[in-house]
Every structure is written in structure tokens, then in C-alpha cells.
Kinemage of the C-alpha trace (Angstrom):
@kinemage 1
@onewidth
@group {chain A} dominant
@subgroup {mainchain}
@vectorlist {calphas} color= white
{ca unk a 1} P 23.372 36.670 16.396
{ca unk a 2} L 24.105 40.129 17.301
{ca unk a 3} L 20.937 42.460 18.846
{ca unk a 4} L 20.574 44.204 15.950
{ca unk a 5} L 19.987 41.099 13.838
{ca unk a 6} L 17.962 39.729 16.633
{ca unk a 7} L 15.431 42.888 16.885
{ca unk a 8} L 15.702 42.582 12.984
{ca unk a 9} L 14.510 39.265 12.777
{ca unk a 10} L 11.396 40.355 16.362
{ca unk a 11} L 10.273 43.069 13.717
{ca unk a 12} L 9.437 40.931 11.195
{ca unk a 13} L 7.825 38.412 13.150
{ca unk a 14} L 5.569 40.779 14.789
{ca unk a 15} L 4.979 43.692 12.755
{ca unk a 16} L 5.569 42.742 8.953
{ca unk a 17} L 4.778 39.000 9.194
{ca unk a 18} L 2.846 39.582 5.342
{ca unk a 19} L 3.677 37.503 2.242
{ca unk a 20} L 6.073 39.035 -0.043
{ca unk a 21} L 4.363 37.316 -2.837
{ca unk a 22} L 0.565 39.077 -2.162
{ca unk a 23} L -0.128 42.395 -3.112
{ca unk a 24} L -2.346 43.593 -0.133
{ca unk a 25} L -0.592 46.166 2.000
{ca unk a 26} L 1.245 43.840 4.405
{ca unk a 27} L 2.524 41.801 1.533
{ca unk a 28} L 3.801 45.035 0.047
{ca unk a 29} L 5.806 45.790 3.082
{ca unk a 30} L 6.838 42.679 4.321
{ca unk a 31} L 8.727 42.612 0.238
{ca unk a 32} L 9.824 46.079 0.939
{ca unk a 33} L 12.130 44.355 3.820
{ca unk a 34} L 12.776 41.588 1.460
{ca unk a 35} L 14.093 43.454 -1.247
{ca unk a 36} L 16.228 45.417 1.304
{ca unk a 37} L 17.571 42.708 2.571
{ca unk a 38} L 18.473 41.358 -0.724
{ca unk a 39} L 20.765 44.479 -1.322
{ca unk a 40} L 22.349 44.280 2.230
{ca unk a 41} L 23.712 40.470 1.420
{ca unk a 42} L 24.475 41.766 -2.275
{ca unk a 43} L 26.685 44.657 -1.581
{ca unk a 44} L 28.407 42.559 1.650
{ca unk a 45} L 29.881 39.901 -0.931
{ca unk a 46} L 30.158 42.653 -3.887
{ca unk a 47} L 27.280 40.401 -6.085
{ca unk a 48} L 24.504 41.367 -7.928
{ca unk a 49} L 20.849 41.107 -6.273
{ca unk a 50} L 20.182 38.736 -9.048
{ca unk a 51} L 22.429 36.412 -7.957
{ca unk a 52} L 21.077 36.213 -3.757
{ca unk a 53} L 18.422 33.977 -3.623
{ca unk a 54} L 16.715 33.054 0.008
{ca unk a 55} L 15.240 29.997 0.736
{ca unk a 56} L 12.405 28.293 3.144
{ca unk a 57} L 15.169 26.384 5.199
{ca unk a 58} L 18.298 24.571 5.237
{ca unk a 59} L 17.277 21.770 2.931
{ca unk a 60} L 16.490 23.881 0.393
{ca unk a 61} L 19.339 26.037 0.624
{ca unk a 62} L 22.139 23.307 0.372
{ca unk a 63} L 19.841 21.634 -3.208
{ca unk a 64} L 20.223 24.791 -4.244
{ca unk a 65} L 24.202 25.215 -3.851
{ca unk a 66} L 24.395 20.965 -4.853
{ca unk a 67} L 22.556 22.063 -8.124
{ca unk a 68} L 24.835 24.726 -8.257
{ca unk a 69} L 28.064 23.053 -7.881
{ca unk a 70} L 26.630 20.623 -10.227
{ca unk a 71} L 26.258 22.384 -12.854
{ca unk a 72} L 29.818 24.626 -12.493
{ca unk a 73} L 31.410 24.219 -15.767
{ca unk a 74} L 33.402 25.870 -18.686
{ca unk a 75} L 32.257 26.409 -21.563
{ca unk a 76} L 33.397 25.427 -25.151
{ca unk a 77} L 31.755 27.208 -27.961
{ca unk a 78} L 27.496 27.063 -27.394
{ca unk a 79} L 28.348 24.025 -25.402
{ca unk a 80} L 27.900 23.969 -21.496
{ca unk a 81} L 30.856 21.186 -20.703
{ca unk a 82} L 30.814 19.653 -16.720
{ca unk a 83} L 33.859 19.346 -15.066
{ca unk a 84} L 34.410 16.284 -13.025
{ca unk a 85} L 32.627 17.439 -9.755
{ca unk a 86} L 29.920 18.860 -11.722
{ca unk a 87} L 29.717 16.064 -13.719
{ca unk a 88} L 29.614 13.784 -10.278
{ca unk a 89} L 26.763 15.894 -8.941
{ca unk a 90} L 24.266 16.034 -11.810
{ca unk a 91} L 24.177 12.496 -11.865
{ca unk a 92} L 23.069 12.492 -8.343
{ca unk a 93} L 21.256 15.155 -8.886
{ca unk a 94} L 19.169 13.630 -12.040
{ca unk a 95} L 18.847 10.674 -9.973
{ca unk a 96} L 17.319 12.411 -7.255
{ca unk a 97} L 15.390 14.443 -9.038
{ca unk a 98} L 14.043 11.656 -11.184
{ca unk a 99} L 12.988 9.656 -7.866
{ca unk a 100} L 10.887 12.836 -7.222
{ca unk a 101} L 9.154 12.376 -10.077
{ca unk a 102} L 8.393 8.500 -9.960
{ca unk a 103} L 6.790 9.266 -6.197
{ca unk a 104} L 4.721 12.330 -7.561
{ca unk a 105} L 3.407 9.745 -10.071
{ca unk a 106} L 2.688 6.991 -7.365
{ca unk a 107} L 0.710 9.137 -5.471
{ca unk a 108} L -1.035 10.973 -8.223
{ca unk a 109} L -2.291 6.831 -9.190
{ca unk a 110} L -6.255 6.685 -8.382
{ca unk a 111} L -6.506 5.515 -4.585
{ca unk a 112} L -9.047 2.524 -4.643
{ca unk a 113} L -9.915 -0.176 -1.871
{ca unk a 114} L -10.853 -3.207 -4.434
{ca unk a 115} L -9.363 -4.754 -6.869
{ca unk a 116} L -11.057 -6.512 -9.700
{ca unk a 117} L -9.974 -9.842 -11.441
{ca unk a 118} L -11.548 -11.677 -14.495
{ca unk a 119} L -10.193 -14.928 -14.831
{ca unk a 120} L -10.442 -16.426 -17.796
{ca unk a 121} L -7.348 -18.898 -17.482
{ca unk a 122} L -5.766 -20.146 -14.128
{ca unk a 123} L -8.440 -20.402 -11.825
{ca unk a 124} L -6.859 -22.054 -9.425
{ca unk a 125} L -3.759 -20.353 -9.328
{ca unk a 126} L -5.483 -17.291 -9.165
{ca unk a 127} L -7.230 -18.322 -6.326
{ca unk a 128} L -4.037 -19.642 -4.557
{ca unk a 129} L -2.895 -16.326 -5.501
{ca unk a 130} L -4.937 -14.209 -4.054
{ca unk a 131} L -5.721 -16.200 -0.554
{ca unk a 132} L -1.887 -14.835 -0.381
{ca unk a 133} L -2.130 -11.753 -1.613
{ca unk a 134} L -4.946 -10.874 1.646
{ca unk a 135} L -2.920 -13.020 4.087
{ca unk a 136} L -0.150 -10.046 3.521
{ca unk a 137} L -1.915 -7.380 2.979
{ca unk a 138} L -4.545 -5.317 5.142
{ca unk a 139} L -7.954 -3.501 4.103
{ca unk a 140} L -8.006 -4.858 0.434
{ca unk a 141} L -10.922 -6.391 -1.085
{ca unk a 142} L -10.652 -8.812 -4.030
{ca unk a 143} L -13.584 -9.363 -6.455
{ca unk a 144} L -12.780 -12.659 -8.674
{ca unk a 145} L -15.163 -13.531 -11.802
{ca unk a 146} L -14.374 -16.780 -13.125
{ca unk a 147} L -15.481 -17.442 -16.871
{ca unk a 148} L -18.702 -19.588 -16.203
{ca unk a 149} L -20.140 -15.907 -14.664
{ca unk a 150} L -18.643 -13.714 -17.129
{ca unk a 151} L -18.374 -12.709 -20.612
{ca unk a 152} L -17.383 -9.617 -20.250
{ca unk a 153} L -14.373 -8.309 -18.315
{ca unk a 154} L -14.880 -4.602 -19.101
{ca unk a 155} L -14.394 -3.009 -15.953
{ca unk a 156} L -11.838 -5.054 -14.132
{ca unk a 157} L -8.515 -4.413 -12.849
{ca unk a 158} L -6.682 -7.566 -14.343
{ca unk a 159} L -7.457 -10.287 -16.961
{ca unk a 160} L -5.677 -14.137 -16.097
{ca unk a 161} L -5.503 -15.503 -19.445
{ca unk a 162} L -4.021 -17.483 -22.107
{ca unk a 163} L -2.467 -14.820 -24.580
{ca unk a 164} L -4.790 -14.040 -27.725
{ca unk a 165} L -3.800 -12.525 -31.298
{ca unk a 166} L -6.051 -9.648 -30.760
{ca unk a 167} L -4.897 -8.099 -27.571
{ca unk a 168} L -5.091 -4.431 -28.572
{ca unk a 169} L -4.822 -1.725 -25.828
{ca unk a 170} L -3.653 -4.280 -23.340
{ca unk a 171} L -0.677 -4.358 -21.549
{ca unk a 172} L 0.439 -8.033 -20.041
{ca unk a 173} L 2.963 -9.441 -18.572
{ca unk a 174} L 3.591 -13.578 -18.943
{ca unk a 175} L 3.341 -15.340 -15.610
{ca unk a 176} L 4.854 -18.474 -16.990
{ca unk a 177} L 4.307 -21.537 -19.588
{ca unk a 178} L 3.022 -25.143 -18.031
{ca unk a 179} L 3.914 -28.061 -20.177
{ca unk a 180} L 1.049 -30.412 -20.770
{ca unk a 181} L 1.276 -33.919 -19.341
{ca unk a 182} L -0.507 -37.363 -19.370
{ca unk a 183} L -2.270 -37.926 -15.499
{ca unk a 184} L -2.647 -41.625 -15.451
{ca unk a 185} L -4.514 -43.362 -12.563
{ca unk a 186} L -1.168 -46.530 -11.242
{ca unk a 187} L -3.974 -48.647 -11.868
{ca unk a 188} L -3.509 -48.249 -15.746
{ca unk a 189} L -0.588 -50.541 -17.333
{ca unk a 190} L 0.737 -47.061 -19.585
{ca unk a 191} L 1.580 -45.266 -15.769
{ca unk a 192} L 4.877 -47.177 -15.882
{ca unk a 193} L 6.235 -45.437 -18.723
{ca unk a 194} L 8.666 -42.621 -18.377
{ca unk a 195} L 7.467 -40.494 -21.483
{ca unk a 196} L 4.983 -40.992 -23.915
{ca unk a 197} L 3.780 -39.882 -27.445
{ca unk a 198} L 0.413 -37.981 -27.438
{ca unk a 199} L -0.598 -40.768 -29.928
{ca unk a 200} L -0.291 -43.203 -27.453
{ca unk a 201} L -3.465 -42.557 -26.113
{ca unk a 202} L -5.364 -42.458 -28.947
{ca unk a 203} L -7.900 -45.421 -27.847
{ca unk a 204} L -7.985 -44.640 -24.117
{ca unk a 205} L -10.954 -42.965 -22.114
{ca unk a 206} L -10.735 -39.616 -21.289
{ca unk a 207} L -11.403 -37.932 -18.025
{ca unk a 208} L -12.054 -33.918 -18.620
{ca unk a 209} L -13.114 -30.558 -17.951
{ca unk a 210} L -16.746 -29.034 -19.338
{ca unk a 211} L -16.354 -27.973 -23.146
{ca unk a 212} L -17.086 -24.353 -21.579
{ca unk a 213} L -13.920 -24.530 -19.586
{ca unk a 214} L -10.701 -22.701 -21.662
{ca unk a 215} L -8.620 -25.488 -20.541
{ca unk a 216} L -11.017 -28.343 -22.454
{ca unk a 217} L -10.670 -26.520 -25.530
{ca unk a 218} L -7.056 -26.231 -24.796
{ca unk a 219} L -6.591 -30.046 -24.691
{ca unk a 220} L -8.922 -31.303 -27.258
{ca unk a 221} L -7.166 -28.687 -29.804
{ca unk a 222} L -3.830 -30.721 -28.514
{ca unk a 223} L -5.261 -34.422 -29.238
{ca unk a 224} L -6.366 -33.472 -32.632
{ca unk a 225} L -3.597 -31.352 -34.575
{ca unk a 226} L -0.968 -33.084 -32.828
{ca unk a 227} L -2.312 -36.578 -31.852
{ca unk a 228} L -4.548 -37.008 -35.043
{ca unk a 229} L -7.569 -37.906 -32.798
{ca unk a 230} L -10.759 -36.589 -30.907
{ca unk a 231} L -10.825 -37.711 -27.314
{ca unk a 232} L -12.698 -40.256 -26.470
{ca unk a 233} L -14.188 -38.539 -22.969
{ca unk a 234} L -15.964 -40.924 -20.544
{ca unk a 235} L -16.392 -38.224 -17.504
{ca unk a 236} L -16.518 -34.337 -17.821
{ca unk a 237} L -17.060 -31.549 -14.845
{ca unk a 238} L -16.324 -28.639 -14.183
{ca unk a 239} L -14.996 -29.419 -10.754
{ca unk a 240} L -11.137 -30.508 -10.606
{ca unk a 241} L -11.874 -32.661 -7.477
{ca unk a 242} L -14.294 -34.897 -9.502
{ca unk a 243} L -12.111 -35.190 -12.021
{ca unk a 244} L -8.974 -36.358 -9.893
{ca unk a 245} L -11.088 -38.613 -8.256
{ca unk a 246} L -12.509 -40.225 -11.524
{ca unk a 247} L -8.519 -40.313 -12.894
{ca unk a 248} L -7.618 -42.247 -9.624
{ca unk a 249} L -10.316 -44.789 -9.939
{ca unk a 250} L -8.969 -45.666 -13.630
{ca unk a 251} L -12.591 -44.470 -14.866
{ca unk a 252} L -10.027 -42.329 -17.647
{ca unk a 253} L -6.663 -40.669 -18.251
{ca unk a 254} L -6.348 -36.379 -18.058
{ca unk a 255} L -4.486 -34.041 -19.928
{ca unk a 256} L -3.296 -31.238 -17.331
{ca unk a 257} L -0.469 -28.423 -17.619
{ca unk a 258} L 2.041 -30.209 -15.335
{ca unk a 259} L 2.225 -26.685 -12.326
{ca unk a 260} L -1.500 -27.053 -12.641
{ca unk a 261} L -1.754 -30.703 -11.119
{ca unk a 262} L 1.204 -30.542 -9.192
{ca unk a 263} L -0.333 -27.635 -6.719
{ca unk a 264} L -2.348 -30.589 -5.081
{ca unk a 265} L -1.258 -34.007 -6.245
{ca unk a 266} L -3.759 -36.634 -5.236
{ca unk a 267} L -3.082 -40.713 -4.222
{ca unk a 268} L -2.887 -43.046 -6.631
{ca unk a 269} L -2.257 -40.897 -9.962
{ca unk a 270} L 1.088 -40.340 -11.714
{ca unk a 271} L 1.954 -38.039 -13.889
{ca unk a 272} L 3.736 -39.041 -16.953
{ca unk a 273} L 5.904 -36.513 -19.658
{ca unk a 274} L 4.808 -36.171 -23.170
{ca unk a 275} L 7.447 -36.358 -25.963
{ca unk a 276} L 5.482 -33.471 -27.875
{ca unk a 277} L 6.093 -30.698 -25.396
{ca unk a 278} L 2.905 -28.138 -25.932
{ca unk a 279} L 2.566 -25.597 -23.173
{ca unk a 280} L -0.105 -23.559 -21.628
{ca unk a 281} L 0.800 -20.054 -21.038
{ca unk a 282} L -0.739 -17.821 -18.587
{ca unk a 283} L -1.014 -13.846 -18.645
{ca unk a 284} L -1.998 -10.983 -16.265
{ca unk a 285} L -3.413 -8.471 -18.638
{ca unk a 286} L -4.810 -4.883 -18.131
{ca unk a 287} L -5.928 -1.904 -20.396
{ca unk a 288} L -3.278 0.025 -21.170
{ca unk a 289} L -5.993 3.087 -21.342
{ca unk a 290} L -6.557 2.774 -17.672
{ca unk a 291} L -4.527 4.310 -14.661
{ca unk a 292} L -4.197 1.669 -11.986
{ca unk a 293} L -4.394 2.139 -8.390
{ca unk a 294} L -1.682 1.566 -5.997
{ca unk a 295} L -3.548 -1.044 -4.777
{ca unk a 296} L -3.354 -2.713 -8.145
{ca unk a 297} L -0.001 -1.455 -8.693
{ca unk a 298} L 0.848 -3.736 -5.529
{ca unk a 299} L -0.910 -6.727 -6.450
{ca unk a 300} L 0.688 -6.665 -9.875
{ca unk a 301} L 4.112 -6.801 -8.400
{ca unk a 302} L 3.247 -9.647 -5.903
{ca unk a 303} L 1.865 -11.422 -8.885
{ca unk a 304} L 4.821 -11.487 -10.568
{ca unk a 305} L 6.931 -12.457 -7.464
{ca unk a 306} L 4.258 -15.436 -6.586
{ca unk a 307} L 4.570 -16.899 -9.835
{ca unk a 308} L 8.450 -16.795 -9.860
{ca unk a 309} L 8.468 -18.908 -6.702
{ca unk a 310} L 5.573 -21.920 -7.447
């Protein structure tokens, strides 16, 4: 840098420091220099001072000359046509710029702490879910409402759920379909079968969830449009460990999505296919009205991810 340039460059710093773009009096002079400067670099390269545009920084400057070269062309008629390097750069360019956009949108997402589940389908998948959710991620708090505490699951993040006919303004995504199967205590002669016809066990004793449970009306729907029969339940809860326990003592046979059971077998009880395949599918739904958080954003993803693997 020559001295000239240099004491150039000290002026400014010290004595017209203003912003060009403000119209108090050292704004006015520091775009006095501006404007000079312009029509220094104009008339060294024989341009117009329309066409000299300064910049913050380096960065900026070489976007500005990519864009540029991007968008060099020839043109045919009112058509702009890109030449091959031009064409090369835009898409880079639209790539980029589109990236920009998607992270403005991430961080413009509402910023929350919680996240807030209704689970109307699932439960224990849900709850398998999230003990792995917080084992990988830091400062998050999960508040799960199962259906016996709930009806109404205005107000929460995510909905676990069997899909419905009526799902207006929600999005969802399906987490996956578990086939229904026969869980037969070895104690019970019909456990050595390979496969077996829901009409099979038209005179055996049931072992099964609470009527209140989504799953009970789930199975009893099952027996009677596609077994031609009511169950014939000996033992209901609403706790799965009683209910493994009664199927192991032979007290009854259970109808369970096959994923479902499998997540913690238990001595003594085998699970046997059924020819007529029926399966229970699970969603994660959310109004589509409703921004979600990053937070959410995150969990939805790992959702997706956990369910792909079990």
C-alpha cells in the first residue's frame, strides 16, 4: 500500500469514521468520500460508477463476482441463456443460497425446553422411546400423557396413535405396522402349532387389556369381524406385566401386535403366527397449524430413526 493510500485509509478511520447510509453530518461526509472513491475506481478501469460496488470484506466480495460469473450469459431474444460456467455456478449458487434459507427457517422455529406427547397408541414404545431420546440428549424435558389421564391432547407437541379417518389439520408420519399374533402360555396343547386361524380360538379363555385401553378395542374388533366370535376374557388389566404373567400360567391366551410382545418376551409363552394377517399401525401426529420447536424438530427425526431400527 503506498503512503498515500495508507494516510487515505488513517483519515477515514479517524476523522470521517460516519455511516454513509445516515444522514447526520458525519454520515454525510463519510458518503462524500464514498462517492469519491467510487469515481476514482470507475474512471481507473474506464466503467461506469454504477457498475463499482464495495463490499464489507472478502467473503462478500468473491459471492458477489461467483454470482456474477454465474449469471454471465448471452442472450437470445427476451431470453437470458447460461453458458456452461454460468450454468455450473448458479447451480451452486441456488444450492447455497437455498441452504441459507432452510437455516434462517431453523432458527426462526420457536425455541422451547419441553416437549409434549399424548399417547394414545404405543405406550410402551413410546416410553422405550423416549428413555432414549434423554439418554442422548441434554436439558430436554419430556411430558408423556397416556390415554387413562387424557382426553384431550390439545396442546401437545406429538400424538402416538393408530391412524383415524378424521385427521384434519394433522400432519403424521407412520412409524410402522405390527402384525397381530396368538401369545400362548407352552403349557397349552395349540402352542405347538406353527400358524393358526383366528377361528381357532374361538372357545379358549382370553387374557386382555381394560376395555378403556385402544389396544382391547383393537383386538376384540379382530375376533369378531374376522373370527366370527366375542372373546371369551377370563383376566383383564391394564398392566402388561399382569397380563404376561396370567398368559404364562395358562390362566388364558393374548392377542398382541407381534414388535409389541417381542420388546420383552417373558418364560414360558410362545408366540404363534396367525393365517389372517391384521396389523396395528402406529403414527406420530402433530397439527399442521403449529410451528414446532427445534427441540421437537429433533425428537421427530430420532423418532423416525428409533423405529427404523426395533
Amino acid at each position: 500500500m503506498s503512503k498515500a493510500a495508507a494516510d487515505a485509509v488513517y483519515d477515514a478511520l479517524v476523522n470521517n469514521y460516519g455511516n454513509p447510509s445516515s444522514l447526520h453530518s458525519k454520515g454525510l461526509e463519510a458518503q462524500h468520500y464514498v462517492d469519491a472513491a467510487r469515481r476514482a475506481a470507475a474512471d481507473s478501469i474506464g466503467v461506469s460508477e454504477r457498475e463499482i460496488f464495495f463490499t464489507s470484506g472478502g467473503t462478500e466480495a468473491n459471492n458477489t463476482a461467483v454470482i456474477g460469473a454465474a449469471l454471465s450469459k448471452k442472450r437470445q431474444g427476451k431470453r437470458i441463456v447460461l453458458n456452461d460456467n454460468g450454468k455450473f455456478f448458479y447451480e451452486k449458487v441456488s444450492t447455497a443460497l437455498n441452504n441459507i434459507d432452510s437455516g434462517i427457517e431453523h432458527f426462526k422455529a420457536p425455541v422451547h425446553k419441553d416437549i409434549k406427547i399424548y399417547t394414545q397408541a404405543g405406550s410402551r414404545f413410546v416410553s422405550l422411546l423416549t428413555a432414549d431420546f434423554l439418554y442422548s440428549t441434554r436439558d430436554i424435558f419430556i411430558s408423556s400423557v397416556n390415554q387413562l389421564s387424557l382426553d384431550n391432547k390439545n396442546g401437545y407437541d406429538f400424538t402416538f396413535m393408530q391412524p383415524q379417518k378424521d385427521m384434519n389439520e394433522l400432519k403424521y408420519e407412520k412409524l410402522m405396522d405390527d402384525p397381530i399374533v396368538a401369545v400362548i402360555s407352552t403349557k397349552n396343547p395349540l402352542s405347538s402349532s406353527s400358524l393358526l386361524s383366528i377361528k381357532d380360538l374361538r372357545d379358549e379363555k382370553f387374557v386382555a387389556y381394560y376395555r378403556s385401553i385402544n389396544l382391547r378395542d383393537f383386538t376384540d374388533d379382530f375376533c369378531k369381524n374376522v373370527g366370527g366370535f366375542v372373546p371369551n376374557v377370563a383376566f383383564e388389566s391394564h398392566d402388561y406385566s399382569s397380563i404376561r404373567y396370567m398368559i404364562s400360567k395358562n390362566k388364558g391366551i393374548g392377542l398382541m401386535p407381534e414388535k409389541f410382545f417381542r420388546l420383552q418376551p417373558y418364560p414360558n409363552i410362545k408366540i404363534v403366527p396367525l393365517k389372517e394377517q391384521v396389523f396395528r399401525t402406529l403414527v406420530i401426529a402433530w397439527d399442521e397449524n403449529t410451528s414446532l420447536s427445534k427441540q421437537a424438530i429433533n425428537f421427530l427425526q430420532f423418532t423416525k430413526n428409533w423405529f427404523e431400527n426395533i
